[in-house]
C-alpha positions in Angstrom: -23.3 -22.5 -17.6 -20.8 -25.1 -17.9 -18.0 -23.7 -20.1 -16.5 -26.6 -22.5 -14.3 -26.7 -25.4 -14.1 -29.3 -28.9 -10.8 -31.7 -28.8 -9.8 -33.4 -32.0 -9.4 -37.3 -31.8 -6.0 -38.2 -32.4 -6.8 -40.6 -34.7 -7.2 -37.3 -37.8 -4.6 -37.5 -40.0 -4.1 -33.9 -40.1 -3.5 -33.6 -36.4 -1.1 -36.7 -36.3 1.9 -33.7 -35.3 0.1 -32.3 -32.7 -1.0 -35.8 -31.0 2.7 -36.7 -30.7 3.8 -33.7 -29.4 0.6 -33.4 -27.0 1.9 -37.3 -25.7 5.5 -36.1 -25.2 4.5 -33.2 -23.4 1.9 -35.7 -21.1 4.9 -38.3 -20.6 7.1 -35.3 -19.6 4.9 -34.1 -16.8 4.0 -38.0 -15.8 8.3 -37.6 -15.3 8.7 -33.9 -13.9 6.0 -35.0 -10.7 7.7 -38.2 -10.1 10.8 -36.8 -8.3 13.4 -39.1 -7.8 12.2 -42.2 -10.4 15.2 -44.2 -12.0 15.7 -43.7 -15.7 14.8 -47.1 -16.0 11.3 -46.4 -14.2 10.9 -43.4 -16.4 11.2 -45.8 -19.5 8.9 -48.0 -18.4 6.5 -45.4 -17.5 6.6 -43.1 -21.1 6.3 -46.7 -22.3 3.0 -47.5 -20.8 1.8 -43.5 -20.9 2.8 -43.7 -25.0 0.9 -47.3 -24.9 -2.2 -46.0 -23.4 -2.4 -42.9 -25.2 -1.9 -44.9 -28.6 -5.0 -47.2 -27.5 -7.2 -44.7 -26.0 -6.6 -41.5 -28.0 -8.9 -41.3 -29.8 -11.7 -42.9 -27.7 -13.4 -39.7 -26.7 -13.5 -38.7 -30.3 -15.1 -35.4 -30.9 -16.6 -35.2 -27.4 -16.8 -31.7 -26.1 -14.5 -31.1 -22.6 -16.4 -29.2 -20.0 -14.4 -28.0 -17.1 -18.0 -27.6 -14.9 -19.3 -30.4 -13.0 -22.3 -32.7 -14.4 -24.7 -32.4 -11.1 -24.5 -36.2 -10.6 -20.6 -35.8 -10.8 -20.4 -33.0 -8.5 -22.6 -34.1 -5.8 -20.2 -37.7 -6.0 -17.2 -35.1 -5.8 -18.9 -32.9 -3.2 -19.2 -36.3 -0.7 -15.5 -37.4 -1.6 -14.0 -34.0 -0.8 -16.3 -34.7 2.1 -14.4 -37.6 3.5 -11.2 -36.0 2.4 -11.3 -33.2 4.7 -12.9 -35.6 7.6 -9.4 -37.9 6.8 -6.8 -34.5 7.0 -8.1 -34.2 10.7 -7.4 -37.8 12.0 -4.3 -37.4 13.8 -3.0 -37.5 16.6 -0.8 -34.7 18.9 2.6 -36.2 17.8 1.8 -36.3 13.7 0.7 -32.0 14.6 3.8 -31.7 16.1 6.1 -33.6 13.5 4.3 -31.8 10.7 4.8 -28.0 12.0 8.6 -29.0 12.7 9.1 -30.4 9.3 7.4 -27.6 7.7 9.8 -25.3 9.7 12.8 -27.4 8.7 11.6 -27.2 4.9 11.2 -23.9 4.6 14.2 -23.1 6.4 16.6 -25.1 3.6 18.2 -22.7 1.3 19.4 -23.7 -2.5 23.0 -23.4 -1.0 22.3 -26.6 1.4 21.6 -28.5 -2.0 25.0 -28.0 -3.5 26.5 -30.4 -0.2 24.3 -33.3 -0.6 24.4 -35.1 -3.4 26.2 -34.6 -6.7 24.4 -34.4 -10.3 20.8 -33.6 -11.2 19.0 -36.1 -8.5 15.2 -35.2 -9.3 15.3 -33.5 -6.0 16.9 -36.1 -3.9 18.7 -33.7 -2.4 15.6 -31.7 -1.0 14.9 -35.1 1.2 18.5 -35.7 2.3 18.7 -32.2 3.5 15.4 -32.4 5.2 16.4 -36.0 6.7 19.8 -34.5 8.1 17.6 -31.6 9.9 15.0 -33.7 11.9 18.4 -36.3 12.4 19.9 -33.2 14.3 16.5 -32.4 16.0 16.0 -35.8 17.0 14.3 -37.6 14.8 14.8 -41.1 13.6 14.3 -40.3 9.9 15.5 -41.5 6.8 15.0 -41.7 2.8 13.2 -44.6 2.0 14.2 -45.8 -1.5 11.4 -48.2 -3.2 11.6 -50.2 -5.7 9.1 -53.1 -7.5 8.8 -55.3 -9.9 6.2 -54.8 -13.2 2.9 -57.1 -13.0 -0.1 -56.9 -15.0 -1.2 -53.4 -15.9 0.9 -52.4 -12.9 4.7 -51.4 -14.5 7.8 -52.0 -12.3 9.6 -48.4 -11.0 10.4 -47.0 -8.0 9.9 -44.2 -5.6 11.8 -42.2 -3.0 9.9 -40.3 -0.1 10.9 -40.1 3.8 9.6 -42.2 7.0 10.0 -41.1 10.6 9.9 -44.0 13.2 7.9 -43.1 16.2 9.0 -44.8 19.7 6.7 -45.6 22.0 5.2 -48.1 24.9 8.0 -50.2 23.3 6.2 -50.4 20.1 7.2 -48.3 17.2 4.9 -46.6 14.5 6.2 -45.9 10.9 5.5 -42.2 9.7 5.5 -41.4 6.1 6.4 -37.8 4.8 6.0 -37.2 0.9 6.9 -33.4 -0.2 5.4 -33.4 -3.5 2.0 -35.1 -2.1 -0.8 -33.5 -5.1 1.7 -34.3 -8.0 0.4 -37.7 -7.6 -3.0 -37.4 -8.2 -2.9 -34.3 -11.0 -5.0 -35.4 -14.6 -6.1 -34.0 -17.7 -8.6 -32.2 -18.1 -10.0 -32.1 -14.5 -13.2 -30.9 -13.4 -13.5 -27.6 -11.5 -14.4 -29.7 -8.3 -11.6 -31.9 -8.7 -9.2 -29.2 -9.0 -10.6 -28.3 -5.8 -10.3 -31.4 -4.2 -6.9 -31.4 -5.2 -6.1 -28.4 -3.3 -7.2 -29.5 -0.5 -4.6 -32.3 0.0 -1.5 -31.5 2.2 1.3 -29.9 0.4 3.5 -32.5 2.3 1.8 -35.5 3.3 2.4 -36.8 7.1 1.1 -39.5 8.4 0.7 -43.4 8.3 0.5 -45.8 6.0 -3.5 -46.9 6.7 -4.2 -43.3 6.6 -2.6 -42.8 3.5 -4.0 -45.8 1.9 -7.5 -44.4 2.7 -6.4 -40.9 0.9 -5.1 -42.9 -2.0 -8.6 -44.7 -2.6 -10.4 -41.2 -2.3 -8.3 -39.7 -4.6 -8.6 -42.7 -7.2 -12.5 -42.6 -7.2 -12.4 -38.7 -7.4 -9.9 -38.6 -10.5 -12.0 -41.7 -12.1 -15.4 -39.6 -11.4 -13.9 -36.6 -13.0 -13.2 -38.3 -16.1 -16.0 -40.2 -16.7 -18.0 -36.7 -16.6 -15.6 -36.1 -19.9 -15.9 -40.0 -20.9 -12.5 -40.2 -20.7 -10.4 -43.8 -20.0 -8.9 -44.0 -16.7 -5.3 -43.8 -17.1 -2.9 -47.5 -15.3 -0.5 -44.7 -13.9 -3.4 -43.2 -11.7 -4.7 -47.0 -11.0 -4.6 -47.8 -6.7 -2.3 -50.6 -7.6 -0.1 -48.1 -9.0 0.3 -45.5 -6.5 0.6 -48.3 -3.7 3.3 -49.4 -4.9 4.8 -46.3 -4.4 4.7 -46.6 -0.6 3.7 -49.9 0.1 6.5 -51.6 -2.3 10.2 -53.1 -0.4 12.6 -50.8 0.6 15.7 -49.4 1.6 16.2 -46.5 4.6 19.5 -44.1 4.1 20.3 -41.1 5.9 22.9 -39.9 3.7 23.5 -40.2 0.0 25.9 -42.6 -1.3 29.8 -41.1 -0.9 30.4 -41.1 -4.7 27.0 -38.8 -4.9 28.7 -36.4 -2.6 31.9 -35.9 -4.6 32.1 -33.1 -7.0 29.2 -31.0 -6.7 28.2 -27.8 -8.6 25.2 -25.3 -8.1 24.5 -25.6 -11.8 23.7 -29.7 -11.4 21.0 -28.6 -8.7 19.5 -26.1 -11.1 16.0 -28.3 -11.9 15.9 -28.9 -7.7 16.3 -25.5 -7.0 13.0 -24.6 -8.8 11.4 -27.6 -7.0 12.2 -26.6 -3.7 10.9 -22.9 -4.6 7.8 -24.2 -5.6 7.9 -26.0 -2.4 8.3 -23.8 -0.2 5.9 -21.0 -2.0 2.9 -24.1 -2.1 3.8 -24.3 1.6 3.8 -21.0 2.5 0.4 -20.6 0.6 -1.1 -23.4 2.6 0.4 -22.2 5.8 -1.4 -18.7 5.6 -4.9 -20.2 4.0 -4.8 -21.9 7.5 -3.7 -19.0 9.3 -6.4 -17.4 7.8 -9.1 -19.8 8.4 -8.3 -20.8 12.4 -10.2 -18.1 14.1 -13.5 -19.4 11.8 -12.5 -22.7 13.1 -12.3 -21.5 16.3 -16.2 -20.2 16.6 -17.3 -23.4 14.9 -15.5 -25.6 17.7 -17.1 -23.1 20.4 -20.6 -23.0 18.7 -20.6 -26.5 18.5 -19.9 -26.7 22.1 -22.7 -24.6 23.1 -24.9 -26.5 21.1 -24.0 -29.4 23.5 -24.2 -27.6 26.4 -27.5 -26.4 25.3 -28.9 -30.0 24.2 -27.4 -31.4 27.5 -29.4 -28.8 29.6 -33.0 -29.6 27.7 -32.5 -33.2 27.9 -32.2 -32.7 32.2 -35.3 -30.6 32.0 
């Protein structure tokens, strides 16, 4: 029984208050998951979100919102989740090994460590500049990659900040990417129960290269715009491919420590908001840690059952 509940168009004059307040509260959590956006990105962004809402509002009218699956939008869900899980086990040995050392190095930073990196609320800034100074000290040539691009089309200009590792080898190099607050960009209204878990099943942190990453991002898109169309609601620019690309894909800079003037002067009541976010982060990782803990021995039989099964096809075709 799919279990649904009446939303008011925002076009009723009575419920005017409520709309605006309900678009506030929408651009504030479109800010909150963007850690580390400029306050010039974040204009731009409660610009278009204000925009969109303001054109779109009202578009599914009095259309009931069911948090069940339609079975034609569940069995599309079903095949993306699918490819999503087939895409989480494409790596190699040296992405497995940089990903249980960063998780180590994450949970082992303390809300002290964030007083002595950077000064003033920093949307969490300081969670990647302590994280970059560890794998630095372990080894690693890591840095925090500052993006930053232009508005064009439907596509607004901001910017992003996430970490890269650069991987040495053969005399080639490979370019790692490491985001810590992976599922924030891909979270929408009113999702479906199967895109919720679809959602969960992402990384917490998000290792790994760019092509693989691009191949997440179009999964992702096509999930969120299949879970919305089940409640014929408009797919939202800030969810758009060309959006999130930009993210990652946008020019560049690579720092390993925060600008000195960011340093100066630090208090533990600035890094009060980034406290909370590296709680979070550490308890999601935790959480995701033990699921898997939790789930290897099953993984373990299938591997060896699916062994057998070869062993046991190879021996019937020689007979």
């Amino acid at each position: 029984m799919m279990e649904c509940s009446v939303w008011v168009a925002a076009g009723d004059h009575q419920n005017n208050t409520n709309s605006k307040n309900n678009n506030n509260n929408i651009i504030d959590n479109e800010n909150n998951n963007l850690w580390g956006f400029s306050h010039e990105s974040e204009h731009d962004l409660a610009l278009m979100v204000s925009d969109f809402l303001e054109n779109n509002g009202g578009s599914a009218g009095g259309d009931s919102w069911c948090s069940s699956d339609s079975e034609s939008g569940f069995s599309d869900l079903i095949h993306l989740a699918d490819k999503i899980s087939y895409n989480r086990h494409l790596v190699g040995q040296y992405e497995i090994d940089l990903l249980s050392v960063v998780h180590s190095l994450i949970l082992s930073i303390s809300e002290t460590d964030l007083h002595f990196v950077k000064s003033g609320p920093c949307n969490a800034s300081c969670i990647r500049y302590s994280l970059v100074k560890l794998l630095r000290l372990s080894g690693y040539d890591a840095a925090v990659c500052a993006s930053r691009w232009q508005g064009s089309g439907k596509v607004p200009g901001g910017d992003h900040e996430y970490i890269d590792v650069i991987n040495y080898k053969n005399g080639s190099s490979e370019r790692l990417i490491i985001d810590i607050d992976f599922r924030s960009h891909f979270e929408i209204a009113r999702a479906v129960d199967s895109y919720d878990r679809i959602l969960d099943s992402l990384p917490v942190v998000y290792l790994g290269s760019l092509t693989r990453l691009k191949q997440l991002l179009q999964l992702m898109v096509e999930a969120a715009r299949t879970s919305l169309k089940q409640n014929s609601m408009p797919f939202p620019p800030w969810r758009s491919l060309a959006y999130l690309q930009a993210k990652w894909y946008s020019s560049y800079q690579r720092q390993f420590t925060p600008d000195e003037q960011d340093v100066i002067g630090n208090s533990s009541s600035d890094h009060k908001q980034c406290n909370g976010h590296l709680r979070r982060l550490q308890s999601s990782l935790q959480s995701e840690l033990e699921a898997e803990r939790l789930l290897k021995p099953i993984n373990i039989d299938s591997n060896r059952r699916l062994k057998l099964d070869r062993r046991r096809h190879s021996s019937f075709r020689a007979l």
